[in-house]
C-alpha positions in Angstrom: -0.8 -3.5 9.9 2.1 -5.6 12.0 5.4 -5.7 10.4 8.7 -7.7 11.3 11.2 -5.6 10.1 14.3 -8.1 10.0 17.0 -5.4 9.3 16.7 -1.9 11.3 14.4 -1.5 14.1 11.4 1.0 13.4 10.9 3.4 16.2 8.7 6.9 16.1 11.2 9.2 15.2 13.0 6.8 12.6 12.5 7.8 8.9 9.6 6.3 7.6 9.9 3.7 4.4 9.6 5.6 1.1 6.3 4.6 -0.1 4.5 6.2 3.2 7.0 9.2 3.3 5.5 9.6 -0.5 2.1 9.7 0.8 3.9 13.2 2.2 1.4 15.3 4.7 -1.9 14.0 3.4 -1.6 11.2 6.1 -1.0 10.6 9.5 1.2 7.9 10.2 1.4 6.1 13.7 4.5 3.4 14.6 4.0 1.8 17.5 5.1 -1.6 19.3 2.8 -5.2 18.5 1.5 -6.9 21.4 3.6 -9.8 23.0 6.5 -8.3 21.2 5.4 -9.4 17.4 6.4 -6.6 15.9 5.8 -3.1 14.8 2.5 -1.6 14.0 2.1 1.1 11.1 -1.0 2.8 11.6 -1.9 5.2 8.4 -5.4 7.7 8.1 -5.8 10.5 6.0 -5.7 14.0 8.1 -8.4 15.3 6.0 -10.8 13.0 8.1 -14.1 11.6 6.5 -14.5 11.8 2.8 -18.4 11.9 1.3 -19.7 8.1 0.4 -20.7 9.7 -2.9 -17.5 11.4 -3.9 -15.4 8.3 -2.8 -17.1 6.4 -4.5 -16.4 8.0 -7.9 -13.0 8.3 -7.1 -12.3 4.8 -6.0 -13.9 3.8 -9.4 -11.7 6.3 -11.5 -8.5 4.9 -9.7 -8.0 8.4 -8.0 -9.3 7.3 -4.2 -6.8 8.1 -1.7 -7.7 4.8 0.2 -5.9 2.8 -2.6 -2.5 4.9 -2.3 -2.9 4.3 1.2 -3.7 0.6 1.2 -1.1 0.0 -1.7 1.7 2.3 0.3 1.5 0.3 3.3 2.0 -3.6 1.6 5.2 -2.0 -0.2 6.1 -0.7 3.3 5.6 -4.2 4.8 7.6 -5.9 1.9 10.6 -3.3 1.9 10.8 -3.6 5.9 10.4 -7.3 5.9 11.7 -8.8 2.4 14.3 -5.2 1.7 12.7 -5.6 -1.7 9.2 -5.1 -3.1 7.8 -7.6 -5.3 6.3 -7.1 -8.6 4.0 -9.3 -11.3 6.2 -10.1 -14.5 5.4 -7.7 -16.6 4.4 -7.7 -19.7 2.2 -10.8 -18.9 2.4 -11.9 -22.4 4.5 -10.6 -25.7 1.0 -9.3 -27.0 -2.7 -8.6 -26.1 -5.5 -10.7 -26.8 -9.1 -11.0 -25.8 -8.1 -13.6 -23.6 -5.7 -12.2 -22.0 -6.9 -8.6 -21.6 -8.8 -9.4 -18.8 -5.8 -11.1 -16.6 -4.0 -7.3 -17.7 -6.4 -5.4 -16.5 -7.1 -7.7 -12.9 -3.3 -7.5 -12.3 -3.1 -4.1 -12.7 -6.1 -3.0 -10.6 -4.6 -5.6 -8.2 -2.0 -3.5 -6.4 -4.4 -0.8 -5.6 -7.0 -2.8 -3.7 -4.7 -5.6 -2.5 -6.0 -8.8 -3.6 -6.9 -10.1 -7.0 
């Protein structure tokens, strides 16, 4: 992922943003220079290497996949470094659930796991 950090400059040995560091040693995280000068690229992979297909998949679909924490760790990373802030969806939605609206709930909060809704 390229980032533009407007305030400090990101370098190797700088501390990194707290929602990586709070991915602690499970990952290994790379900071490196964009091309043409665009940037800075965070690079993040988990050191335990290749998971099974079949046990990924349950855990991506019990919420507990380590992809997601990853994938949702490095947008709040990009939006503290660029923005100093990281943006969340009002919540409550609504002042009460309703069968309509339980399915809005539900898509915004799966939302910040896998990125898009």
């Amino acid at each position: 992922m390229t980032v533009k950090p407007v305030r400090a400059e990101l370098t190797p040995d700088s501390p990194l943003p707290e929602p990586l560091a709070g991915l602690g040693d499970a990952v290994d995280v790379q900071i490196r220079r964009a091309p043409a000068d665009q940037g800075v690229e965070l690079a993040v992979r988990l050191r335990d290497g290749a998971q099974s297909p079949v046990t990924a998949g349950a855990r991506r679909l019990a919420g507990r996949d380590p992809n997601q924490a990853i994938r949702a760790a490095l947008r709040e990373a990009k939006q503290l470094l660029e923005t100093g802030e990281v943006l969340h969806p009002d919540s409550p939605p609504t002042t009460r659930t309703t069968a309509v609206n339980k399915p809005l709930q539900m898509a915004t909060r799966l939302g910040r796991r896998e990125g898009r809704l």
